[in-house]
C-alpha beads as a LAMMPS data file, in Angstrom:
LAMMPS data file: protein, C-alpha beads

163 atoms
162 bonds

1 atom types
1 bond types

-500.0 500.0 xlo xhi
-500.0 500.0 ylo yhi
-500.0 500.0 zlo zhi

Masses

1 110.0

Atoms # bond

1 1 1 433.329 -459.989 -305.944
2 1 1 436.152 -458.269 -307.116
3 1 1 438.756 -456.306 -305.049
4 1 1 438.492 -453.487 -307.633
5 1 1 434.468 -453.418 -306.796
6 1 1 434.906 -454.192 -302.822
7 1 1 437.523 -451.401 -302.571
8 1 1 434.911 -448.815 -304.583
9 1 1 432.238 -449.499 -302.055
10 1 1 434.399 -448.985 -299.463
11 1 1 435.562 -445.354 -300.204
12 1 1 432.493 -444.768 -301.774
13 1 1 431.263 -445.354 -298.218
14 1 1 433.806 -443.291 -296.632
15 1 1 432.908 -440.122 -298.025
16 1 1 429.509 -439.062 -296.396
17 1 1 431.110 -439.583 -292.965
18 1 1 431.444 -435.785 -292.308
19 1 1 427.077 -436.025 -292.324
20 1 1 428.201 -439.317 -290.770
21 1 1 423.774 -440.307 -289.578
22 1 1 422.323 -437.004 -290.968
23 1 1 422.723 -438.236 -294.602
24 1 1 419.395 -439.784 -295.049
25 1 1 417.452 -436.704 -293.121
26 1 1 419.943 -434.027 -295.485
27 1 1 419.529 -436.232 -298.801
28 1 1 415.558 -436.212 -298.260
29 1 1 415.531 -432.613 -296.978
30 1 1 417.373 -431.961 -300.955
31 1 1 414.504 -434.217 -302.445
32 1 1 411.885 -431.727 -300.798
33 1 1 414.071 -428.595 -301.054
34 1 1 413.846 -429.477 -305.062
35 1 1 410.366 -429.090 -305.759
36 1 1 410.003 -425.851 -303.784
37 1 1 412.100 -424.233 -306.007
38 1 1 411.012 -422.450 -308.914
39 1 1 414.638 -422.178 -310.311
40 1 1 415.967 -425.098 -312.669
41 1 1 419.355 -424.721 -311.396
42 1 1 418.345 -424.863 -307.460
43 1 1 416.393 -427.615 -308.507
44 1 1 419.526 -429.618 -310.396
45 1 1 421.639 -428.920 -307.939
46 1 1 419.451 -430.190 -305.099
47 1 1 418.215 -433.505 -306.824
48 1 1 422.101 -433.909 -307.827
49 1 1 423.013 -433.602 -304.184
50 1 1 420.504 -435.794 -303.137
51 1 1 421.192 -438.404 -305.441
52 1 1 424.748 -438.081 -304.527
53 1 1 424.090 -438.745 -301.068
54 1 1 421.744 -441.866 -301.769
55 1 1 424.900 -443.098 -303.737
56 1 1 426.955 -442.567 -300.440
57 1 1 424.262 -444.519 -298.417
58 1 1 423.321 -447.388 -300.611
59 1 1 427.554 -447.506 -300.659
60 1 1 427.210 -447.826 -296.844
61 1 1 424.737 -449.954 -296.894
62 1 1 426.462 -452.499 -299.062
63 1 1 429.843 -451.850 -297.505
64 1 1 428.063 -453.851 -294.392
65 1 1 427.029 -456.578 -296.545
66 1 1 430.680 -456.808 -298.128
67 1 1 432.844 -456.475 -294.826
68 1 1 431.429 -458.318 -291.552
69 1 1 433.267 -455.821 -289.095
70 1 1 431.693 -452.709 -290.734
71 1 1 428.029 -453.703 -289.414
72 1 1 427.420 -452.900 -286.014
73 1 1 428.253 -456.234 -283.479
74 1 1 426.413 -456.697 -281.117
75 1 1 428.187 -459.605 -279.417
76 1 1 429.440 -457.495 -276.495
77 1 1 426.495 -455.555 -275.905
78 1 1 423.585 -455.732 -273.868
79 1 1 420.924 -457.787 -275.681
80 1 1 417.967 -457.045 -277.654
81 1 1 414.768 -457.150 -275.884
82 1 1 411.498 -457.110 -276.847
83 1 1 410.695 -453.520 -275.853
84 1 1 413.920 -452.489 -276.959
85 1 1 412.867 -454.338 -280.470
86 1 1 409.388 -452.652 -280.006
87 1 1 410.505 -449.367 -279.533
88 1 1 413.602 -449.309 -282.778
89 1 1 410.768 -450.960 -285.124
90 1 1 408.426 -447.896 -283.800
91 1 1 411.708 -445.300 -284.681
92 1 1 412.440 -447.251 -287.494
93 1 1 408.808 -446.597 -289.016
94 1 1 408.696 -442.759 -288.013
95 1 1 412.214 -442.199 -289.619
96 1 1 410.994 -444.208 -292.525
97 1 1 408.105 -442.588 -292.843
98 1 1 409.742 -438.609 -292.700
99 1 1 412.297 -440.047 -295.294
100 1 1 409.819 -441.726 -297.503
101 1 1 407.301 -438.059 -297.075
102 1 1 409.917 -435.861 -298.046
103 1 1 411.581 -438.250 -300.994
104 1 1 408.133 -438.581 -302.245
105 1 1 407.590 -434.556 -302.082
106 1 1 410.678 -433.901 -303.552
107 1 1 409.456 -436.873 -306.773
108 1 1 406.672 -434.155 -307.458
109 1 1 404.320 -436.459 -305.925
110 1 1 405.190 -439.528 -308.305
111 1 1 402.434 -441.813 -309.030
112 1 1 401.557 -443.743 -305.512
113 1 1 402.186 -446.935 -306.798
114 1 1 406.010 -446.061 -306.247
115 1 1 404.960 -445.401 -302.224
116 1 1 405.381 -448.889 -300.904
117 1 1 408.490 -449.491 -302.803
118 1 1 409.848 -446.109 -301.324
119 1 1 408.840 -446.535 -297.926
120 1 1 410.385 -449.513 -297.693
121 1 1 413.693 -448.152 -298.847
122 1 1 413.486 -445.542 -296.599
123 1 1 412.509 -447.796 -293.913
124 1 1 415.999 -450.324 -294.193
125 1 1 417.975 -446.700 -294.889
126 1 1 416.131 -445.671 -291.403
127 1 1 416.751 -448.791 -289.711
128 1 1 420.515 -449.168 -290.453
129 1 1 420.614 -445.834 -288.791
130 1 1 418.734 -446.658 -286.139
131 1 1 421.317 -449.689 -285.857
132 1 1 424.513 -447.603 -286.173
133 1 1 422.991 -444.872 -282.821
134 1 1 422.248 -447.799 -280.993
135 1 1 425.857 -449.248 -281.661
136 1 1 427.161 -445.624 -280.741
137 1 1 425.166 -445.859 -277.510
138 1 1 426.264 -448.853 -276.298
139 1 1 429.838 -447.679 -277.277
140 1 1 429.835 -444.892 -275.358
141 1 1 428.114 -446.092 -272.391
142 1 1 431.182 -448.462 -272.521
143 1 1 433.679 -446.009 -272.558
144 1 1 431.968 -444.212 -269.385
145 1 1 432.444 -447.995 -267.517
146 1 1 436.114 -448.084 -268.545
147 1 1 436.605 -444.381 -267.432
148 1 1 434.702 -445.247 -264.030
149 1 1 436.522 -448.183 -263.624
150 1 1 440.086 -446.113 -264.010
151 1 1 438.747 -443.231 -261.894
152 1 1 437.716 -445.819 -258.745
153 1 1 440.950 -447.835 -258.887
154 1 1 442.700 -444.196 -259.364
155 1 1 441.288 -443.428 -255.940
156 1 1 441.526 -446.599 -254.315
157 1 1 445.394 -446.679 -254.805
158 1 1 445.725 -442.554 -253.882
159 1 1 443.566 -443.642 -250.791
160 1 1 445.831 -446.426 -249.855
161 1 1 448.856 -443.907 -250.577
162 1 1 447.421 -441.447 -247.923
163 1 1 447.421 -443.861 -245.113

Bonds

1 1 1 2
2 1 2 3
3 1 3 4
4 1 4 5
5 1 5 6
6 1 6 7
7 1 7 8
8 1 8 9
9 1 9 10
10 1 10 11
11 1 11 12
12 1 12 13
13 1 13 14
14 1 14 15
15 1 15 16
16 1 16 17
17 1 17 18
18 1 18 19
19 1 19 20
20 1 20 21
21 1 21 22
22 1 22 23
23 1 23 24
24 1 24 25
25 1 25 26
26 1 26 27
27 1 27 28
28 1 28 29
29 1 29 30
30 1 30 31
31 1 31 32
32 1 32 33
33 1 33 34
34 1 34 35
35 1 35 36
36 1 36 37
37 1 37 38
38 1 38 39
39 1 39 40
40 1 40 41
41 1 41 42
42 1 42 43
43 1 43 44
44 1 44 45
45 1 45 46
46 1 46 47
47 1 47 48
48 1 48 49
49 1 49 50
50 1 50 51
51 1 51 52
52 1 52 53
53 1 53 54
54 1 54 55
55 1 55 56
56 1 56 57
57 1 57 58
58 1 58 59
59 1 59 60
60 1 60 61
61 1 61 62
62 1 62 63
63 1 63 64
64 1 64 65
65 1 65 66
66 1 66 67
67 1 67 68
68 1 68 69
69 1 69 70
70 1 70 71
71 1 71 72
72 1 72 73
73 1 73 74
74 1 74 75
75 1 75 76
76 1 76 77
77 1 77 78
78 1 78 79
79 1 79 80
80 1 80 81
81 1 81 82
82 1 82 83
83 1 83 84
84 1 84 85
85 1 85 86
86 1 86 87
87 1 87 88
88 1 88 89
89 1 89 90
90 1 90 91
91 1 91 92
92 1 92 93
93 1 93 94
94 1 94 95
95 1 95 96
96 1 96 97
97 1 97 98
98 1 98 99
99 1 99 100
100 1 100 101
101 1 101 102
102 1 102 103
103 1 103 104
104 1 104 105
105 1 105 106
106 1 106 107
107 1 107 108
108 1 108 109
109 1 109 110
110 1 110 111
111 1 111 112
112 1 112 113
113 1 113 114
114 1 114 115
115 1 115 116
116 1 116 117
117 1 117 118
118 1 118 119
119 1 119 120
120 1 120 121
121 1 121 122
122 1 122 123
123 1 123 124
124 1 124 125
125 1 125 126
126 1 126 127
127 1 127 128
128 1 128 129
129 1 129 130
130 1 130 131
131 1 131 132
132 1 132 133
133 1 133 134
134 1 134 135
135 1 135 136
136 1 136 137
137 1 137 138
138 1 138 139
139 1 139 140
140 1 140 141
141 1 141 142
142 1 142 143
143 1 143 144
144 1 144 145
145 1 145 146
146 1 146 147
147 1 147 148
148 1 148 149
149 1 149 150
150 1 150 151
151 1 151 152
152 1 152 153
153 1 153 154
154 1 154 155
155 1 155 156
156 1 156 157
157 1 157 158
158 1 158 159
159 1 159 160
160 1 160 161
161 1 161 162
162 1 162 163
């Protein structure tokens, strides 16, 4: 690809980081906010929002495909069992299906034919950010081990000092 291209996705990508993982909910929230109102310009400016912000995601989403450290690694992490497995699939499928229920509200209720095709988009949308907490979680919980870690050999060497 070119760098021109590569360096679009990435800022592209960028720019919904102040919703940072509440773009999907706030983009599908616009879809369904749409077709509640009775006012064209609420409605433009919601669906314009909303497709905005599925711009900013499928930018995200491709970023990960275009740079390797920009998906979450999971090389220094705790592995994936199977009820960990069981139980992202099973948040995976109720974020999909919330994303695909309001997307599909805010369509007008499209013709169901487009209902598979959207759940699964909403699905991979849900699971990358089911992907990106869990990468935040194990993160953190890292960050608490390297803080413990100072604080005990903090107060093993002010112990050893007080003798």
């Amino acid at each position: 690809m070119g760098k021109n291209f590569k360096a679009s996705i990435r800022w592209l990508a960028g720019l919904h980081a102040p919703l940072g993982h509440w773009a999907p909910i706030v983009a599908s929230a616009l879809f369904a906010a749409s077709s509640f109102s009775h006012f064209t310009l609420l409605r433009v400016v919601a669906y314009s929002g909303a497709l905005v912000l599925v711009v900013l995601i499928g930018a995200d989403i491709a970023r990960s495909f275009i740079d390797a450290q920009s998906f979450p690694a999971q090389t220094g992490h705790a592995t994936l069992t199977f009820p960990m497995l069981a139980f992202r699939l099973l948040l995976t499928g109720v974020l999909g299906s919330i994303y695909t229920f309001l997307v599909f509200t805010g369509l007008g209720w499209a013709p169901f034919i487009l209902l598979p095709v959207l759940f699964v988009i909403c699905s991979l949308i849900a699971w990358r950010n089911v992907d990106l907490w869990y990468e935040q979680g194990a993160e953190f919980e890292e960050e608490l081990k390297e803080a413990d870690a100072k604080e005990r050999s903090g107060l093993s060497h002010a112990a050893g000092r007080g003798r």
